[in-house]
C-alpha positions as CSV (number, residue, x, y, z in Angstrom):
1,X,0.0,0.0,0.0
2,X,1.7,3.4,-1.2
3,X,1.7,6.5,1.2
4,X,-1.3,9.0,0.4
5,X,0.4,12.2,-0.9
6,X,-1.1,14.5,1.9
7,X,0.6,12.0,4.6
8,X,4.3,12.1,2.7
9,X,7.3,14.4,4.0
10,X,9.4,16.4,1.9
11,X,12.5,13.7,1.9
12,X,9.7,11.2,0.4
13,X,9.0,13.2,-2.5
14,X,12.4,12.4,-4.2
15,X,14.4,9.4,-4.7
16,X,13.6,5.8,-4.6
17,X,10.7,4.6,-2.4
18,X,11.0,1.0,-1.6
19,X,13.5,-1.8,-1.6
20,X,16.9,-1.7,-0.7
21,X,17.2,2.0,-2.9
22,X,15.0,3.5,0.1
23,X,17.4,2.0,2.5
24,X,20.7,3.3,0.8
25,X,19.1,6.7,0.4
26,X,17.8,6.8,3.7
27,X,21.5,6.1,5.1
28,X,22.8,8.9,2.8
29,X,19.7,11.1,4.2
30,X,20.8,10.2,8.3
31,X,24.8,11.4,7.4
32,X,23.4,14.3,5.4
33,X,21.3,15.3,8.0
34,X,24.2,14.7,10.6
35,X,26.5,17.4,8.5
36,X,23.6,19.9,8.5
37,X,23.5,20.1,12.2
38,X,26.9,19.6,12.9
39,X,27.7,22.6,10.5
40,X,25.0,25.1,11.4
41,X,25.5,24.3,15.2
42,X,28.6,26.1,14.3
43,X,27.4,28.9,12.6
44,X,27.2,32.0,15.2
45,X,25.1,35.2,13.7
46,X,26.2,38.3,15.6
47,X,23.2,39.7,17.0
48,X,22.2,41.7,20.1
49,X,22.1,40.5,23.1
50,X,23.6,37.1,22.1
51,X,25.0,36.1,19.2
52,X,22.6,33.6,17.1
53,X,23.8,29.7,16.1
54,X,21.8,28.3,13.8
55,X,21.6,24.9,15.8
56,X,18.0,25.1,16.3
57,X,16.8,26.0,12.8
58,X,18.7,23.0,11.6
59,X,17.1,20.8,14.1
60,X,13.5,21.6,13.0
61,X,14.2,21.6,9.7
62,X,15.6,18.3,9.6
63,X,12.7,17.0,11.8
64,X,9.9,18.7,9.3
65,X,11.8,17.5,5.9
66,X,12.7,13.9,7.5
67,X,9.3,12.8,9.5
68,X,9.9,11.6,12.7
69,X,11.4,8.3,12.0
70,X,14.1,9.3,10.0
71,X,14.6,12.7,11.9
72,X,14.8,11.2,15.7
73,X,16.9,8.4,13.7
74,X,19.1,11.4,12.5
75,X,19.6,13.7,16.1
76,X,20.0,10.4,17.8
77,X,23.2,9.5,15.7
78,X,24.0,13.2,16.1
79,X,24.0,12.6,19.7
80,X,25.9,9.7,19.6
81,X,28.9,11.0,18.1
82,X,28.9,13.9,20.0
83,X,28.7,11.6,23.2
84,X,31.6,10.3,21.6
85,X,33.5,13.7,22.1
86,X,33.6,14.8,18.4
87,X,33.1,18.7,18.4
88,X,29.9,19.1,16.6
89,X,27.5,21.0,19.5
90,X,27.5,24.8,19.8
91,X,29.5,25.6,22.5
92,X,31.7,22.2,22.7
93,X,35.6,22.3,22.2
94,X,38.2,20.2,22.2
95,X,38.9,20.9,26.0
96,X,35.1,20.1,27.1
97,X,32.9,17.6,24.9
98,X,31.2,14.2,24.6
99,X,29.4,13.5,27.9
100,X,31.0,16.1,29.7
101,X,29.4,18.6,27.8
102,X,26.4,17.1,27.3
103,X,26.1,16.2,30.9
104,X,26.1,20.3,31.6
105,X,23.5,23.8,30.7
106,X,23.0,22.6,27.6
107,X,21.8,19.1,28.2
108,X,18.2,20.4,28.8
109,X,18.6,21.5,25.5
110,X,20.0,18.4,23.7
111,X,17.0,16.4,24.8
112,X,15.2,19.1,23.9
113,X,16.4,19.0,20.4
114,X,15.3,15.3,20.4
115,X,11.7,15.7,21.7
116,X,11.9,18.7,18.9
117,X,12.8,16.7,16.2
118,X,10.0,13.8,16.5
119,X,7.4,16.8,17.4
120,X,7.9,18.4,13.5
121,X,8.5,15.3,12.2
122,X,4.9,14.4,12.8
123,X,3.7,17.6,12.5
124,X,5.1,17.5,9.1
125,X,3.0,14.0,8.7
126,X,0.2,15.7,9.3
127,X,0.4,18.1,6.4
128,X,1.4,21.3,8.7
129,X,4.6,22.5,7.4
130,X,3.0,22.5,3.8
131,X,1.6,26.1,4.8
132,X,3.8,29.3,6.7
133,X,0.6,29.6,9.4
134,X,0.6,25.6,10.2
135,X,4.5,25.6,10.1
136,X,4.5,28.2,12.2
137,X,2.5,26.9,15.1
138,X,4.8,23.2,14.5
139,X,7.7,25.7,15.4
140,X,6.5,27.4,18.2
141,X,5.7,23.8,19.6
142,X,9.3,22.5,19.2
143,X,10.4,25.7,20.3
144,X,8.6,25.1,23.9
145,X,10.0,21.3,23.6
146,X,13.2,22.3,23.5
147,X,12.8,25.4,26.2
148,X,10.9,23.3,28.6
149,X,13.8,20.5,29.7
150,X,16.3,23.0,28.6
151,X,15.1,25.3,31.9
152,X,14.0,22.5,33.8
153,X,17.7,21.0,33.8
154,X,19.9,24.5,34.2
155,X,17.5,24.9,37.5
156,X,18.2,21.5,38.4
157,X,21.7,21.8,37.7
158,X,22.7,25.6,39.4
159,X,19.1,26.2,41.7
160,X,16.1,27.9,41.2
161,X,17.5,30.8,43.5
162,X,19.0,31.6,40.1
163,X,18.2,33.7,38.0
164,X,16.9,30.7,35.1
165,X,15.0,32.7,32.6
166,X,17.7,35.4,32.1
167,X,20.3,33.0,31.6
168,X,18.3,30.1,29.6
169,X,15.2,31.8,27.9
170,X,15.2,36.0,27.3
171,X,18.1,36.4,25.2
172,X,17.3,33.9,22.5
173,X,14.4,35.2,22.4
174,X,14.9,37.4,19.5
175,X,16.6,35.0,17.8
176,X,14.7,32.0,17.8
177,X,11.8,34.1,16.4
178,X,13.8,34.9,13.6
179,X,14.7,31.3,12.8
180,X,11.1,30.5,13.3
181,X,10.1,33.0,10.5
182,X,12.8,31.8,8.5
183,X,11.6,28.2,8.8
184,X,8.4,28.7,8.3
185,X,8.6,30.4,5.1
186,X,11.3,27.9,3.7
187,X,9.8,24.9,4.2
188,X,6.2,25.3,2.7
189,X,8.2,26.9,0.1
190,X,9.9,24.0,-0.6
191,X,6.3,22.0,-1.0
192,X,5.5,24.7,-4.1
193,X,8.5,24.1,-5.4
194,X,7.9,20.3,-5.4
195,X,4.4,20.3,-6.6
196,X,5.5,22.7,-9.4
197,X,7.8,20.0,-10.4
198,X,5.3,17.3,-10.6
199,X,2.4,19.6,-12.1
C-alpha cells in the first residue's frame, strides 16, 4: 500500500521509495542530515544581546523535511557522536565535549532537540509544514520542547534561587523568532516548489 500524498514528508518526495534503494538513500539522508547540524551548530550570527547559532533551525528543519522516524533516527546519531567527544555541538571544544558537555547547561537543550525533532516530524506527517501559518505553530511547539527540559535541567543543575530565565530563555528570544520566520517560510516553500515539479 503506497503512502497517500497529503501523509508524505518532503525527503519522500524524491528518490527511490521502496526496496533496498530507500534503505541506501535513507542512510545517505541520516549522514546528510548529521553534516547539516553539525555545521549550522557552528554557525554563530552576531546579534544583540547574544550572538545567534543556527543549531535550532537545523534541528526543526531536519525533523519537518525527515518525518519523525528518519529525523529522531538522524539527532540520535547526532547525539551519539557527539557523546563520543567529536566537536559538533554549539558551545563544545576540544577541551570540554562528549558527555562532559552534554552532561552540563545545555543538556536540557540536547534532549530538547530530540523531543523537537520527533514533534515536527509528525507535524510534518500531518500536512502542517506545507503552509507558513501551520508551520509556524509546529515551530513554536518544538520551540517550547526544547525550552521546557532546557530550563528544567539549568535549574536542576545551578538552583532555582537563580536567575533561570535570564540565563536560559530571554536572550534567545529574538533570535529563535527569527529562525522560526525563517523556517516557516522555507519549508512550505519548498512544497511549491515540489508540486510545481510534478504539475
Amino acid at each position: 500500500m503506497t503512502t497517500a500524498t497529503t501523509d508524505r514528508v518532503l525527503v519522500e518526495t524524491i528518490g527511490a521509495s521502496e526496496g533496498m534503494a530507500l534503505r541506501v538513500k535513507q542512510a545517505v539522508l541520516v549522514v546528510l542530515g548529521i553534516a547539516v547540524l553539525t555545521i549550522c551548530a557552528q554557525i554563530k550570527v552576531p546579534m544583540w544581546p547574544v550572538p545567534v547559532t543556527m543549531g535550532t533551525f537545523a534541528v526543526l528543519t531536519v525533523g519537518a523535511a525527515y518525518g519523525p522516524r528518519l529525523g529522531l533516527a538522524t539527532i540520535l546519531g547526532y547525539m551519539a557522536i557527539g557523546a563520543l567527544g567529536f566537536d559538533v555541538f554549539a558551545s563544545s571544544t576540544a577541551e570540554k565535549n562528549g558527555l562532559e558537555y552534554m552532561m552540563g547547561g545545555t543538556g536540557g537543550y540536547l534532549l530538547g532537540y530530540v523531543l523537537a525533532t520527533v514533534a515536527l516530524g509528525i507535524a510534518a506527517r500531518r500536512g502542517m509544514d506545507r503552509s507558513v501559518s501551520g508551520m509556524a505553530l509546529a515551530l513554536l511547539i518544538g520551540n517550547a520542547l526544547i525550552y521546557v527540559p532546557g530550563l528544567l535541567w539549568l535549574g536542576q543543575l545551578y538552583g532555582w534561587d537563580k536567575p533561570i530565565l535570564a540565563w536560559g530563555l530571554t536572550p534567545f528570544l529574538i533570535g529563535d523568532g527569527l529562525k522560526l520566520v525563517l523556517a516557516a517560510l522555507i519549508v512550505p516553500g519548498v512544497w511549491k516548489l515540489v508540486g510545481k515539479a510534478r504539475g
